[in-house]
N, CA, C and O atoms as a Maestro MAE file, in Angstrom:
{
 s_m_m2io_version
 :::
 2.0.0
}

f_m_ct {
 s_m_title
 :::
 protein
 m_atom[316] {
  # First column is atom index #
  i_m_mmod_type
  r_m_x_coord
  r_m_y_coord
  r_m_z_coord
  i_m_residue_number
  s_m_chain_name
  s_m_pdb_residue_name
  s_m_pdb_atom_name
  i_m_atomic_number
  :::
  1 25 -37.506 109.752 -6.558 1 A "UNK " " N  " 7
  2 3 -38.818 109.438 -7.087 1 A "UNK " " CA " 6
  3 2 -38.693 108.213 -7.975 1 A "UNK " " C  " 6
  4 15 -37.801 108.065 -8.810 1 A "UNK " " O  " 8
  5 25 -39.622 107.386 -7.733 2 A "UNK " " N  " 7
  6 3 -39.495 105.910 -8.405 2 A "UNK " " CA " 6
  7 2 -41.085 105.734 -9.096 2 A "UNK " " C  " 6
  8 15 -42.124 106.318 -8.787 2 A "UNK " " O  " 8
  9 25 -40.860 104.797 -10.043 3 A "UNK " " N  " 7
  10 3 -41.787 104.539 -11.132 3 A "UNK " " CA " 6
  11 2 -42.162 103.430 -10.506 3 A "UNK " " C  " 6
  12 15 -41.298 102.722 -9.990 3 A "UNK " " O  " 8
  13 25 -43.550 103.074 -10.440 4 A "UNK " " N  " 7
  14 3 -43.594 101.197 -10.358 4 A "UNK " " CA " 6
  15 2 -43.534 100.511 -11.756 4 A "UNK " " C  " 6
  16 15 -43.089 99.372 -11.898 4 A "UNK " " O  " 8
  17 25 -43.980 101.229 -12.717 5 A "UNK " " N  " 7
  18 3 -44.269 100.813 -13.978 5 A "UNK " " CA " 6
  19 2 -42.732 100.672 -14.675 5 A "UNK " " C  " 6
  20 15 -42.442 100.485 -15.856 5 A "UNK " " O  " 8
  21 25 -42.178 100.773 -13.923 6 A "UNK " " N  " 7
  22 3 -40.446 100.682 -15.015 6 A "UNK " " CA " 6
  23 2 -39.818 99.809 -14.222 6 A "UNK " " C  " 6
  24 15 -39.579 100.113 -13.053 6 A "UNK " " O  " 8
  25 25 -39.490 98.697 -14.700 7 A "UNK " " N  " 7
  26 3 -39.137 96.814 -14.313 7 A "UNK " " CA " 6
  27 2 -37.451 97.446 -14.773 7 A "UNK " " C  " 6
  28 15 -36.621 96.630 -14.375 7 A "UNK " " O  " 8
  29 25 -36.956 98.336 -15.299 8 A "UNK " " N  " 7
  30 3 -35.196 98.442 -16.085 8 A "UNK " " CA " 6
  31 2 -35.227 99.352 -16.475 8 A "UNK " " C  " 6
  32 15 -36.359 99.827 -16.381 8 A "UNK " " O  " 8
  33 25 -34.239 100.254 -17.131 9 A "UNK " " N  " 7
  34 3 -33.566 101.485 -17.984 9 A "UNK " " CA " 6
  35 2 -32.992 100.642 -18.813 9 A "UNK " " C  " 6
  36 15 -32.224 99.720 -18.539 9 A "UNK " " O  " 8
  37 25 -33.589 101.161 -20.356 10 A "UNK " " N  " 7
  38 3 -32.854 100.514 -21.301 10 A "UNK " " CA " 6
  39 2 -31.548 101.076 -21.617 10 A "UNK " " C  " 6
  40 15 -31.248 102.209 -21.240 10 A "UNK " " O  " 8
  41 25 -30.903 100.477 -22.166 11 A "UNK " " N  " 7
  42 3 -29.384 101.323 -22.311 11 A "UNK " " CA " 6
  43 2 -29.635 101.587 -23.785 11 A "UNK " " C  " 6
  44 15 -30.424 100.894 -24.427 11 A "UNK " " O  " 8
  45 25 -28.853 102.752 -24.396 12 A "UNK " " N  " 7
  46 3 -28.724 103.187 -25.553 12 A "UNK " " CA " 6
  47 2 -29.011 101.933 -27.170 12 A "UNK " " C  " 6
  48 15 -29.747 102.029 -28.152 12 A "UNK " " O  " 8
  49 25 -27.938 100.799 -26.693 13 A "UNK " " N  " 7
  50 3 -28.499 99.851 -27.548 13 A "UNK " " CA " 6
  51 2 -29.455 98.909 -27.565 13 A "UNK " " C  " 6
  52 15 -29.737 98.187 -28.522 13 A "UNK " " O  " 8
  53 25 -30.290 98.926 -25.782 14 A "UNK " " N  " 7
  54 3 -31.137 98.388 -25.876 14 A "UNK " " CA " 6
  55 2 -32.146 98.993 -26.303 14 A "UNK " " C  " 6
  56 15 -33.066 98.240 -26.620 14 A "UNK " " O  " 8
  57 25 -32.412 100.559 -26.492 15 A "UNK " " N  " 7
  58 3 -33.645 101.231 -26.867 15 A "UNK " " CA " 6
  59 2 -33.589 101.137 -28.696 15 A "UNK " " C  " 6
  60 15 -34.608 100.900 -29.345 15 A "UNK " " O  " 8
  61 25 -32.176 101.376 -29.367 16 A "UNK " " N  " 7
  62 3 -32.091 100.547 -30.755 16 A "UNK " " CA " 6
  63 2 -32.719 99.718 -30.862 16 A "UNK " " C  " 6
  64 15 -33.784 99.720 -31.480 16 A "UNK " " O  " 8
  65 25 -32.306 98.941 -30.382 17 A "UNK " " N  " 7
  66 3 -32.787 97.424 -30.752 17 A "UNK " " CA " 6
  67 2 -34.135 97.240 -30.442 17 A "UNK " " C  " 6
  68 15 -34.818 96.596 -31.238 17 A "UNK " " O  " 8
  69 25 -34.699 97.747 -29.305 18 A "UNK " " N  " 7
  70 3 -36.502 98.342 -29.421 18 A "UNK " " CA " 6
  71 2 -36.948 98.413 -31.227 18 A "UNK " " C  " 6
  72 15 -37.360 97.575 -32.028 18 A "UNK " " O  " 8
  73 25 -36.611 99.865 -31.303 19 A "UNK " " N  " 7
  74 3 -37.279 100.086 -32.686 19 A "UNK " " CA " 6
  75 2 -36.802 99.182 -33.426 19 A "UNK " " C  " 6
  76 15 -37.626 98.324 -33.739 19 A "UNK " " O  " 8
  77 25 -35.602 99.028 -33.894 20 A "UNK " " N  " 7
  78 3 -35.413 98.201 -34.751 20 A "UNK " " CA " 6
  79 2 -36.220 96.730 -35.213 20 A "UNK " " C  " 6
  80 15 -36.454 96.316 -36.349 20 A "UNK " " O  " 8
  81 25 -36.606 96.002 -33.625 21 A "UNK " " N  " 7
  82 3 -37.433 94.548 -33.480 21 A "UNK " " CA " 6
  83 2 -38.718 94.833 -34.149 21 A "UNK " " C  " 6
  84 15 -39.473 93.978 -34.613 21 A "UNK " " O  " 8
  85 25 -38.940 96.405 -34.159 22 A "UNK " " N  " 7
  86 3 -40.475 96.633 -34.056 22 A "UNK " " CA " 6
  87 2 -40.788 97.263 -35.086 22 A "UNK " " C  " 6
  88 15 -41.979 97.533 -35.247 22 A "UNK " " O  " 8
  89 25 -39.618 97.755 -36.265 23 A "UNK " " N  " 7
  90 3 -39.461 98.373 -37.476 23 A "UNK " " CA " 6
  91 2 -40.004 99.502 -37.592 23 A "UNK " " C  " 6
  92 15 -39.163 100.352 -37.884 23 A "UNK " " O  " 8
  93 25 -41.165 99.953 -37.484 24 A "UNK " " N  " 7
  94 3 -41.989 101.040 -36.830 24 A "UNK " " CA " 6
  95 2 -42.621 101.448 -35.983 24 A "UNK " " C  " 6
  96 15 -43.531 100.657 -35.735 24 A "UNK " " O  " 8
  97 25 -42.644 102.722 -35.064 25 A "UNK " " N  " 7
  98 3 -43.434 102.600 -34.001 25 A "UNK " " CA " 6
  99 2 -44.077 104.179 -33.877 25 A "UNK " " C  " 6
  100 15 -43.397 105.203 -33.950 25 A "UNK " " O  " 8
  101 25 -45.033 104.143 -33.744 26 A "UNK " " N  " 7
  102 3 -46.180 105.784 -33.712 26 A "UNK " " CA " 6
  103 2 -46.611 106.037 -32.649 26 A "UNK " " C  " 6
  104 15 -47.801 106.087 -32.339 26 A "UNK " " O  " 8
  105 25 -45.294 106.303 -31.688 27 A "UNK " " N  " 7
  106 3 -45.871 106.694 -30.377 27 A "UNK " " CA " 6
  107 2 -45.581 107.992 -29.845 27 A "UNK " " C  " 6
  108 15 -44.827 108.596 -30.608 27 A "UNK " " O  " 8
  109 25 -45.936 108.745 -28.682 28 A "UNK " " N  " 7
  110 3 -45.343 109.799 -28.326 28 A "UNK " " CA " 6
  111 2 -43.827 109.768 -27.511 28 A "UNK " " C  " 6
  112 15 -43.496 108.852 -26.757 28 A "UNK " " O  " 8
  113 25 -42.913 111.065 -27.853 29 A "UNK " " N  " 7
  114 3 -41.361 110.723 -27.101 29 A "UNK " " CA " 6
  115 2 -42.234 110.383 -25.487 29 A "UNK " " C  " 6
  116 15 -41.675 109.391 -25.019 29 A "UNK " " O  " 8
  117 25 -42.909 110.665 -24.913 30 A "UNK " " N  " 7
  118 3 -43.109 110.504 -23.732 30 A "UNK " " CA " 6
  119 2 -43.482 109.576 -22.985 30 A "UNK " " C  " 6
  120 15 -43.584 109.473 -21.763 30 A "UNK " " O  " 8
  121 25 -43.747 108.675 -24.125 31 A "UNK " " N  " 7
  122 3 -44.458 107.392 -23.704 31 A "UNK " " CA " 6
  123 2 -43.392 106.361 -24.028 31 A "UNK " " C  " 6
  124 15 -43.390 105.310 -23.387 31 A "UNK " " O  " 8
  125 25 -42.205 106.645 -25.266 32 A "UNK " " N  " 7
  126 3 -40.798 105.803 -25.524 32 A "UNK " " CA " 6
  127 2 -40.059 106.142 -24.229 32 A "UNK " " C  " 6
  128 15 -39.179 105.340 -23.915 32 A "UNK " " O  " 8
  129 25 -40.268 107.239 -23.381 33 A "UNK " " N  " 7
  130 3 -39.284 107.536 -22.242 33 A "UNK " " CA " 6
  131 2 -39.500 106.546 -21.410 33 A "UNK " " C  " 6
  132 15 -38.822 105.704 -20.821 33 A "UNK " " O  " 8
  133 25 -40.854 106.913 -21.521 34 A "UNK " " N  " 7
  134 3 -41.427 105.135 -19.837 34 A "UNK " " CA " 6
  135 2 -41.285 103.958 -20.289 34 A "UNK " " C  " 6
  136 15 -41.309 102.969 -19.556 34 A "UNK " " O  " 8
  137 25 -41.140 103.920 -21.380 35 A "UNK " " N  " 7
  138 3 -41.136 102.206 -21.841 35 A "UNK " " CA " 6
  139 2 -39.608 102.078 -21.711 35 A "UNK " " C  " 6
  140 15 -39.225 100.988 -21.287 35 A "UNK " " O  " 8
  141 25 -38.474 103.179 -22.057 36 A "UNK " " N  " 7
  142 3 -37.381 102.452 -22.277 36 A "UNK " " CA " 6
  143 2 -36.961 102.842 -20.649 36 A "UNK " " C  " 6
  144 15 -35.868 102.302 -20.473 36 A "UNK " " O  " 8
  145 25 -37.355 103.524 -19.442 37 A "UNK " " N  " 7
  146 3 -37.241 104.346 -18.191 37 A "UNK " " CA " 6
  147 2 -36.216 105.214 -17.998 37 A "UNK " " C  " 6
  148 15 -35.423 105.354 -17.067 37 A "UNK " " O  " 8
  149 25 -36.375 105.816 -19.114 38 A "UNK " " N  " 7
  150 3 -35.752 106.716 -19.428 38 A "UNK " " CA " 6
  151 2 -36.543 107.743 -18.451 38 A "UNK " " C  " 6
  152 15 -37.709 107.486 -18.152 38 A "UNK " " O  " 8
  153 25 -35.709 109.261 -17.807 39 A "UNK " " N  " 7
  154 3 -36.195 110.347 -17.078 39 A "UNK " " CA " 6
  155 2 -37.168 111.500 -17.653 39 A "UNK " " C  " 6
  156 15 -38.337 111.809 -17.423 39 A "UNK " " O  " 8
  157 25 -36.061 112.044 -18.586 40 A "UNK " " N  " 7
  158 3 -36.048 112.547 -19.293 40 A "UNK " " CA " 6
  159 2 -36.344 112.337 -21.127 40 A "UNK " " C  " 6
  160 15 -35.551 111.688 -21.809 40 A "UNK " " O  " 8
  161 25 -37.524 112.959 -21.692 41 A "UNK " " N  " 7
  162 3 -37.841 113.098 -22.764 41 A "UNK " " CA " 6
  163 2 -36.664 113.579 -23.933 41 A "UNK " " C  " 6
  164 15 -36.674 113.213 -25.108 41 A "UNK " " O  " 8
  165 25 -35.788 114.372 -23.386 42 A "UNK " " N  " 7
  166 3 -34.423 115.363 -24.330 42 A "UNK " " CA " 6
  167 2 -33.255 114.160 -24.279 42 A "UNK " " C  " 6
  168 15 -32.231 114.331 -24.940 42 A "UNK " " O  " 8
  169 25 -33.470 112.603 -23.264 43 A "UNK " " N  " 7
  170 3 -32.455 111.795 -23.761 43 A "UNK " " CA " 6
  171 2 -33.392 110.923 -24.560 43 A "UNK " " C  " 6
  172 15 -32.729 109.981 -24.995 43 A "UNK " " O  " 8
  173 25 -34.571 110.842 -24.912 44 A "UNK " " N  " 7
  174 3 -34.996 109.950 -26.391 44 A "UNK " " CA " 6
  175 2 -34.541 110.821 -27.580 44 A "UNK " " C  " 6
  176 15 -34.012 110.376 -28.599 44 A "UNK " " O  " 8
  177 25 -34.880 112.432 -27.263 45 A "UNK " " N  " 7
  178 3 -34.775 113.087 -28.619 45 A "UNK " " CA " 6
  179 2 -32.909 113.101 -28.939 45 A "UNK " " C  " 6
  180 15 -32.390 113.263 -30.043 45 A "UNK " " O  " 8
  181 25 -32.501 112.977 -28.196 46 A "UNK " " N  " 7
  182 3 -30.608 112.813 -28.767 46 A "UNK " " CA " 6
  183 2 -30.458 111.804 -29.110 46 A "UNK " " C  " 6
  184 15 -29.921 111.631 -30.204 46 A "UNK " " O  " 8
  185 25 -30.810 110.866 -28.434 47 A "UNK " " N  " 7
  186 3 -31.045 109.278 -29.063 47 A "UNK " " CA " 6
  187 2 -31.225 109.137 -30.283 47 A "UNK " " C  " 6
  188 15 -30.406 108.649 -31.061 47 A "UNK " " O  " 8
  189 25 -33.002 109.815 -30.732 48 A "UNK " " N  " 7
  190 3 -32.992 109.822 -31.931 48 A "UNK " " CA " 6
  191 2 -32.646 110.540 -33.055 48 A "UNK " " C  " 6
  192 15 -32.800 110.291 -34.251 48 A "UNK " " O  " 8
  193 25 -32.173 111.434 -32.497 49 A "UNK " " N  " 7
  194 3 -31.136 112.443 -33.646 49 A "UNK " " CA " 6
  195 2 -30.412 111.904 -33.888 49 A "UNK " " C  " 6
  196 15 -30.343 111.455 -35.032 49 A "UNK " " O  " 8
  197 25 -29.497 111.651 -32.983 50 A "UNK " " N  " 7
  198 3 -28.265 110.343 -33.204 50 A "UNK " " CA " 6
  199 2 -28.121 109.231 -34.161 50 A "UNK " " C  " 6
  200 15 -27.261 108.803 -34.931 50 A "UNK " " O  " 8
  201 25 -29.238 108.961 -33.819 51 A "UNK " " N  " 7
  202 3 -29.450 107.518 -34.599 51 A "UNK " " CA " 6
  203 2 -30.084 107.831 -36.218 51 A "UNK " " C  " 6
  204 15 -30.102 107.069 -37.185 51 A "UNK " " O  " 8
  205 25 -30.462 108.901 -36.125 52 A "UNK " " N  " 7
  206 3 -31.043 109.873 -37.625 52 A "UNK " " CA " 6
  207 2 -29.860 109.543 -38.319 52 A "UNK " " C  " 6
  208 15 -29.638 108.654 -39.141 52 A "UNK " " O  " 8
  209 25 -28.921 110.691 -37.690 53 A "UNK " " N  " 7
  210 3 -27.564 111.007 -38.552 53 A "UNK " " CA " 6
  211 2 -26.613 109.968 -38.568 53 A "UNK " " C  " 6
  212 15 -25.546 110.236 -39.121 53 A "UNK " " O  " 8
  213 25 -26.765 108.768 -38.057 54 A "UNK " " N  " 7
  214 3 -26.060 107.455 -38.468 54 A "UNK " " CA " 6
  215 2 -26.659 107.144 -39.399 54 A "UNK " " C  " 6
  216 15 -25.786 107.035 -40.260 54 A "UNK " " O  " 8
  217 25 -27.864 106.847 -39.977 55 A "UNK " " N  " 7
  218 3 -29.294 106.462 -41.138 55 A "UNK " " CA " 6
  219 2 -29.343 105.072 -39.624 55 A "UNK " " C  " 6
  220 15 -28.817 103.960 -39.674 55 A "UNK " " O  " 8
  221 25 -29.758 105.379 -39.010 56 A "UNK " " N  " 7
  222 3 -29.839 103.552 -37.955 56 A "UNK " " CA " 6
  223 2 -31.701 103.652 -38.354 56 A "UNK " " C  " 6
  224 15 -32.397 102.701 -38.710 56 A "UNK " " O  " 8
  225 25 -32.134 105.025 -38.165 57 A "UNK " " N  " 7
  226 3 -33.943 105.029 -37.901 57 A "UNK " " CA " 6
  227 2 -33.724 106.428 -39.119 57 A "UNK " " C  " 6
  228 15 -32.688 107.019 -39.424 57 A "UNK " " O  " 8
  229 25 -35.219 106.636 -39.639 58 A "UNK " " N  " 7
  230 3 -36.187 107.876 -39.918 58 A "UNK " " CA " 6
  231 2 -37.002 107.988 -39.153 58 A "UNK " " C  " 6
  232 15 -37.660 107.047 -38.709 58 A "UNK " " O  " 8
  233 25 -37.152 109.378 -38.782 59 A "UNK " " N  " 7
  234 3 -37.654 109.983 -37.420 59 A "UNK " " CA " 6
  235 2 -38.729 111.450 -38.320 59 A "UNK " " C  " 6
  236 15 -38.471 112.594 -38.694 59 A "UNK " " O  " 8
  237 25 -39.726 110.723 -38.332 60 A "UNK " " N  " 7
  238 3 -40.613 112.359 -38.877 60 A "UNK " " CA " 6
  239 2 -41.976 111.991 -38.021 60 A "UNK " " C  " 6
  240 15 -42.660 110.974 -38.135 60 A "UNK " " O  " 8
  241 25 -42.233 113.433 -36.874 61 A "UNK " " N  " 7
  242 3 -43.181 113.372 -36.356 61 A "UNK " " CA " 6
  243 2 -43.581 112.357 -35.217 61 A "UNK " " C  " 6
  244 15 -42.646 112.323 -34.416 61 A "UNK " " O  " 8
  245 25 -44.566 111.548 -34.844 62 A "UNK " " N  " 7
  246 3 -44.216 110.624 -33.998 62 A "UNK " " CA " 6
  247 2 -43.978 108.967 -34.804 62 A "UNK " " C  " 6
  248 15 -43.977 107.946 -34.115 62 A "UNK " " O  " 8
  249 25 -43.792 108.926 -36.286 63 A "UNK " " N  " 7
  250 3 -43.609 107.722 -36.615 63 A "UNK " " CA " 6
  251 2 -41.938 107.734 -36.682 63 A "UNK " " C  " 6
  252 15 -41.231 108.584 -37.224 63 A "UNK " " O  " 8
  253 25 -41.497 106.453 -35.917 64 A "UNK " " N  " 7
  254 3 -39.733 105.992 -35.748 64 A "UNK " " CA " 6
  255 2 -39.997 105.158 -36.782 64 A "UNK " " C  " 6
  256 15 -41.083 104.584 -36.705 64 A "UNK " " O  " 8
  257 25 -39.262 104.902 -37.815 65 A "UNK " " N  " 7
  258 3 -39.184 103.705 -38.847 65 A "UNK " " CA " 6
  259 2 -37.545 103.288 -38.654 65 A "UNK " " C  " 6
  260 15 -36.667 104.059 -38.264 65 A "UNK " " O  " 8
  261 25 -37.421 102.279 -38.921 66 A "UNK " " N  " 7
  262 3 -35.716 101.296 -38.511 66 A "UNK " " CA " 6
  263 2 -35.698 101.357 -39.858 66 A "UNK " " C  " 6
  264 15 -36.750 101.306 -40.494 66 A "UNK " " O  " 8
  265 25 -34.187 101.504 -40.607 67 A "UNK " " N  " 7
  266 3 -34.098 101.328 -42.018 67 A "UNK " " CA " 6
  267 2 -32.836 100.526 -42.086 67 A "UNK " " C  " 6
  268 15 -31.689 100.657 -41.658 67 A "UNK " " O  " 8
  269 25 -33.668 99.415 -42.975 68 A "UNK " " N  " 7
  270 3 -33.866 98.095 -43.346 68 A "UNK " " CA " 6
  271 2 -32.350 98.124 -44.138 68 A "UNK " " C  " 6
  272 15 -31.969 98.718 -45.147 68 A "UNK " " O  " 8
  273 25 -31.718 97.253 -43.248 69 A "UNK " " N  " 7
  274 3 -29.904 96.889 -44.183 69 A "UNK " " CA " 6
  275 2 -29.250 98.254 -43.929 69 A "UNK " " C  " 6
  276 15 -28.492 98.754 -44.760 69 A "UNK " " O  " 8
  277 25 -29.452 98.645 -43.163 70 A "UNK " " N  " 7
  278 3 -28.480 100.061 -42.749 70 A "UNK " " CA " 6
  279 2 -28.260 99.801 -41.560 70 A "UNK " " C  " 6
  280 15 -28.884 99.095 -40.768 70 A "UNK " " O  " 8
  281 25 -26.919 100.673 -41.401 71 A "UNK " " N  " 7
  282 3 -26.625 101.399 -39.853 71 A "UNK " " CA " 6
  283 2 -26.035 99.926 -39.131 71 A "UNK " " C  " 6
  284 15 -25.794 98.870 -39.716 71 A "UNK " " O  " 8
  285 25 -25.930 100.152 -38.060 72 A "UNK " " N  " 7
  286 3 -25.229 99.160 -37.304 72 A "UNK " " CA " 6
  287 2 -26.137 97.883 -36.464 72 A "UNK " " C  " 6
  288 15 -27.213 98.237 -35.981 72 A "UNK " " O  " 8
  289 25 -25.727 96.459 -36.294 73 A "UNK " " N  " 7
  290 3 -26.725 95.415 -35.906 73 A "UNK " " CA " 6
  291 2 -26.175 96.284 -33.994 73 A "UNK " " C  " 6
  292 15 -25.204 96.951 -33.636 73 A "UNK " " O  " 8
  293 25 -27.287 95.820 -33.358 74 A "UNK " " N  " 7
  294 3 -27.475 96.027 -32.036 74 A "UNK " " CA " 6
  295 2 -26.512 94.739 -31.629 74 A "UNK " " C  " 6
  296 15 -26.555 93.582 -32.048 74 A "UNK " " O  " 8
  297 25 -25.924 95.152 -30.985 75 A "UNK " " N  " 7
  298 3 -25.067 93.924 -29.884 75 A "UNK " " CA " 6
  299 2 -26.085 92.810 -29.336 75 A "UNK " " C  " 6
  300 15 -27.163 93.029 -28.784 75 A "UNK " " O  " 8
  301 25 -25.427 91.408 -29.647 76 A "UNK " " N  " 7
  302 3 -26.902 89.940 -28.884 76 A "UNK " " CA " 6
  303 2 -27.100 90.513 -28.011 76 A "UNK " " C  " 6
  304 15 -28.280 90.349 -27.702 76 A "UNK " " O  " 8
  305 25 -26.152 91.748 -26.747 77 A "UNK " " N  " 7
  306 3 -27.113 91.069 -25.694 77 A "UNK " " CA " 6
  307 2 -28.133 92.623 -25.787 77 A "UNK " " C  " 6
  308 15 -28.939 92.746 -24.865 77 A "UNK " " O  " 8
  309 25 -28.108 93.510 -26.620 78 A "UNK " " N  " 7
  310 3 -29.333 94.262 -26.771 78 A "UNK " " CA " 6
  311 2 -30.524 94.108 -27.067 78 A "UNK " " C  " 6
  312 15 -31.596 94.643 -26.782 78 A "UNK " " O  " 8
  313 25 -29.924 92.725 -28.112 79 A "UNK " " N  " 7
  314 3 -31.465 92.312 -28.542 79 A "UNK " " CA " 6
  315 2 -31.659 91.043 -27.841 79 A "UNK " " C  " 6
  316 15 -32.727 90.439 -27.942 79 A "UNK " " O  " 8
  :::
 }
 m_bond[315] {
  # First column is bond index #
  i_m_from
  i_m_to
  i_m_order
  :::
  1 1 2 1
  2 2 3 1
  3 3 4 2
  4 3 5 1
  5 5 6 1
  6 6 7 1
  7 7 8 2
  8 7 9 1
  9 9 10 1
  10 10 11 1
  11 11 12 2
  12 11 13 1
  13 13 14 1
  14 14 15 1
  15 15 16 2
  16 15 17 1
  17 17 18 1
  18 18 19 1
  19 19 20 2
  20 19 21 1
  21 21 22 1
  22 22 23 1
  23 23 24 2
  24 23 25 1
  25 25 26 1
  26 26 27 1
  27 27 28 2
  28 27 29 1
  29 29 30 1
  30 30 31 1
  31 31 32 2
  32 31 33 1
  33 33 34 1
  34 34 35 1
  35 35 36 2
  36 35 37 1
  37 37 38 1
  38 38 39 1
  39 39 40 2
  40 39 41 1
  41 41 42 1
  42 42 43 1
  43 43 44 2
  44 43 45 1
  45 45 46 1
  46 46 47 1
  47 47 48 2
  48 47 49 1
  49 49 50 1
  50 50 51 1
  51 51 52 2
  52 51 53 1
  53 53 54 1
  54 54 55 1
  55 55 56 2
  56 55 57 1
  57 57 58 1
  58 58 59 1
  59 59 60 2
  60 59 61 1
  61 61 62 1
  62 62 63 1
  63 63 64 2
  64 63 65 1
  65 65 66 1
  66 66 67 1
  67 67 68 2
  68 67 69 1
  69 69 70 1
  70 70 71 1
  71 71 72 2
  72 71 73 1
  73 73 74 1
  74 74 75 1
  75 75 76 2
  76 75 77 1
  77 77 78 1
  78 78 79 1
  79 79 80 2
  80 79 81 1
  81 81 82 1
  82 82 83 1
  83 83 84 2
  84 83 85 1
  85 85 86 1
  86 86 87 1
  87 87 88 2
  88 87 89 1
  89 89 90 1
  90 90 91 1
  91 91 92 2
  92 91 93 1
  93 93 94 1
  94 94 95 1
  95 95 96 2
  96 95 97 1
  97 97 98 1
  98 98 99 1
  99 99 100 2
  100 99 101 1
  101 101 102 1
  102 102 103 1
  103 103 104 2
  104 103 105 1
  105 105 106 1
  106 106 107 1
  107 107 108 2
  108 107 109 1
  109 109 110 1
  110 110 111 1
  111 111 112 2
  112 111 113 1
  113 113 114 1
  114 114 115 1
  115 115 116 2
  116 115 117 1
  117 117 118 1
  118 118 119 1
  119 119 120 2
  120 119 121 1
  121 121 122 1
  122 122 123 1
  123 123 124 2
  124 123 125 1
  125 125 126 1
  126 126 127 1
  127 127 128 2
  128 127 129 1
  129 129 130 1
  130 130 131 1
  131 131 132 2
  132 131 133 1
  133 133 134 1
  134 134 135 1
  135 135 136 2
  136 135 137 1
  137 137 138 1
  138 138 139 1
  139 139 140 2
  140 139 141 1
  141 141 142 1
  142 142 143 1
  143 143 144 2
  144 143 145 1
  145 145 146 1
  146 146 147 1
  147 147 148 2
  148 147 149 1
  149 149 150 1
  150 150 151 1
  151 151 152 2
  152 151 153 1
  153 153 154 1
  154 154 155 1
  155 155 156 2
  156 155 157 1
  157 157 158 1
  158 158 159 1
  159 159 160 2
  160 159 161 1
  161 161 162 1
  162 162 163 1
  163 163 164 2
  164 163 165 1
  165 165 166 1
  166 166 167 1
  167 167 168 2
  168 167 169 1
  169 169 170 1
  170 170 171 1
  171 171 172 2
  172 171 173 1
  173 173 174 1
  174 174 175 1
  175 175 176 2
  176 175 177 1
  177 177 178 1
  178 178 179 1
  179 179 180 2
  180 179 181 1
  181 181 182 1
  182 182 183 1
  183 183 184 2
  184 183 185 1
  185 185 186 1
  186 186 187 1
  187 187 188 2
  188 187 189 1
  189 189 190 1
  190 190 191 1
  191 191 192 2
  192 191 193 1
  193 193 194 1
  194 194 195 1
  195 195 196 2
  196 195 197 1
  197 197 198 1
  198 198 199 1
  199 199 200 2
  200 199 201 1
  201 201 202 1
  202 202 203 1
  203 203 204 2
  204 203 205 1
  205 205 206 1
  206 206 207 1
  207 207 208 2
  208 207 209 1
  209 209 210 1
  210 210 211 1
  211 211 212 2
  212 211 213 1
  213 213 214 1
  214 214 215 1
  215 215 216 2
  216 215 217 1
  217 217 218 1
  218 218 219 1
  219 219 220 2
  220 219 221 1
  221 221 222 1
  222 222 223 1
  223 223 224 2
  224 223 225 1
  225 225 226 1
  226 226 227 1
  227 227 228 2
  228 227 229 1
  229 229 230 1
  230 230 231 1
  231 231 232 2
  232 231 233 1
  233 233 234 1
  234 234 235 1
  235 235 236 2
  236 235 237 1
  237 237 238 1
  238 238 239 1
  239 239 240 2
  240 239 241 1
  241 241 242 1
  242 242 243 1
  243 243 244 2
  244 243 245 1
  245 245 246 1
  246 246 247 1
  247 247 248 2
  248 247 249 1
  249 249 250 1
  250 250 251 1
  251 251 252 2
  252 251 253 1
  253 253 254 1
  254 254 255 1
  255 255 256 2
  256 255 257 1
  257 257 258 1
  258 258 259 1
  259 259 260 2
  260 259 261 1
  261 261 262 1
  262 262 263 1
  263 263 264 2
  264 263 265 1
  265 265 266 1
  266 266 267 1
  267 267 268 2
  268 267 269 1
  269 269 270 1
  270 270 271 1
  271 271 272 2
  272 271 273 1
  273 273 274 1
  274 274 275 1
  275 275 276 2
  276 275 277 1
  277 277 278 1
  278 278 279 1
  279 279 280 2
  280 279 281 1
  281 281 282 1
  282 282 283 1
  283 283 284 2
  284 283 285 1
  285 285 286 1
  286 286 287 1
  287 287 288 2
  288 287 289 1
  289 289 290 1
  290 290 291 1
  291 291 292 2
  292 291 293 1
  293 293 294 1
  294 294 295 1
  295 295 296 2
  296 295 297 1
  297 297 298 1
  298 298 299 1
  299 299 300 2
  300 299 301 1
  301 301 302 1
  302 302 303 1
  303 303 304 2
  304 303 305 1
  305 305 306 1
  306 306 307 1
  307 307 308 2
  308 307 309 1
  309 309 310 1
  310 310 311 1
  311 311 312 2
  312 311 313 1
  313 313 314 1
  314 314 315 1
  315 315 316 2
  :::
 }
}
């Protein structure tokens, strides 16, 4: 089963580097799945647990916030 609407699959540091460019974002996990073409909704939410317990993002509800001078820079070619 194929998407027309998904041009790539972001890879782990390219979906970082998403929020991060965008500092905050108030969307639903289901709608970060299609944007990054991702399958599955339970690989954004490990993603962002992940990235919780590094401090890379704050994750409450559907607002992602990137925190500012923390956590690790995304690799050039992520961003």
């Amino acid at each position: 089963m194929t998407d027309n609407n998904v041009t790539r699959v972001f890879s782990p540091d390219e979906a970082l580097a998403f929020v991060i460019e965008r500092g905050v974002i108030a969307m639903p996990i289901s709608e970060l799945a299609a944007a990054w073409g991702w399958p599955h909704c339970t690989q954004v939410y490990r993603a962002l647990d992940r990235w919780v317990r590094d401090r890379q993002i704050e994750h409450q509800g559907k607002v992602i916030r990137a925190r500012a001078g923390e956590g690790r820079t995304p690799s050039p070619a992520a961003a």
